[in-house]
Structures are given as structure tokens and as C-alpha cells.
N, C-alpha and C positions, 0 to 999 in steps of 0.2 A: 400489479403495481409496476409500472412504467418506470426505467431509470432517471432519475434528477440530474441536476446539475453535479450537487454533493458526492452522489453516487459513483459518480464516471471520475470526477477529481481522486475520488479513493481508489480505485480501480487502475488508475493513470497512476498511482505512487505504489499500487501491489507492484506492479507488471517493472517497475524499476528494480525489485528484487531480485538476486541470481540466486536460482533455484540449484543449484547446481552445488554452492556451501554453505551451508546450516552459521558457517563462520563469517558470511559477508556482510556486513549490514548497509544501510545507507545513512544520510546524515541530512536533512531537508535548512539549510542554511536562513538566518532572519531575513537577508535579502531573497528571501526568494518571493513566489509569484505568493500574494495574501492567500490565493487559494488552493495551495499547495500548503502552506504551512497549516492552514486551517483542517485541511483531507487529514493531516499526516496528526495531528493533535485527536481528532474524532477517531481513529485506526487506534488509540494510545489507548482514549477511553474505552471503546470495544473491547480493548484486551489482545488485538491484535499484530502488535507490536510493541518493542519492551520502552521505546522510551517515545516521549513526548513529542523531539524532532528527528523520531526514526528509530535507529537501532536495530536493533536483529528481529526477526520473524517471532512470533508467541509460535506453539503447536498449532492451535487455531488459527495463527495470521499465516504460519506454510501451506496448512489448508486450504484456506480461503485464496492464496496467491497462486496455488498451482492452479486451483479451478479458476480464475480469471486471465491468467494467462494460457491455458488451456483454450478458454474463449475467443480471446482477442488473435490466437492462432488460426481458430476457425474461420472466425469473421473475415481475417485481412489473406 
């Protein structure tokens, strides 16, 4: 299964995460790009982050963050 559109938009709001404190979170503001707010709502549902527009990492979203920024390491 090929990455989407959706997919990469999620992937672009892990990789703003600082893996580095469990204490940092981010905060994806109503002005911002519709599909970023929409990536970061989908990540909420997953269970991959605690709040709706953002907030701190779940167990499962440091997971899934370190492994995509892991990638995008590779990649670039």
C-alpha cells in the first residue's frame, strides 16, 4: 500500500515532535494549514496523541514517531 496524501500529512506532524521529552508536546493552532489540522485530528483518533490539536505523544504515537522520523532520517 503506497503512501497517500493523508499519510505523509501524518507523518509531517510525527516528525514535529521532540523525541528527546516525553514532556514536549505541540499544539497544531485553527489557523493553520486545513490539512494539518485534519493529519493531527486523524493521529487523535488513532490514539496516537492525547489531544485532538496535538498534545503529547500516546506510547503508541512515541512509537510510531521515532519510526518515522527514523525514516525521513534515512530518506533525506
Amino acid at each position: 500500500m503506497p503512501y497517500n496524501a493523508e499519510i505523509i500529512e501524518e507523518l509531517n506532524i510525527l516528525s514535529r515532535y521532540n523525541l528527546d521529552s516525553t514532556q514536549e508536546g505541540i499544539k497544531v493552532h485553527s489557523s493553520a494549514e486545513s490539512d494539518a489540522i485534519a493529519a493531527t485530528q486523524r493521529l487523535f483518533d488513532k490514539g496516537l496523541i492525547s489531544q485532538a490539536d496535538g498534545g503529547y505523544l500516546t506510547s503508541l504515537g512515541l512509537s510510531a514517531a521515532e519510526h518515522s522520523q527514523k525514516i525521513l532520517q534515512i530518506l533525506t
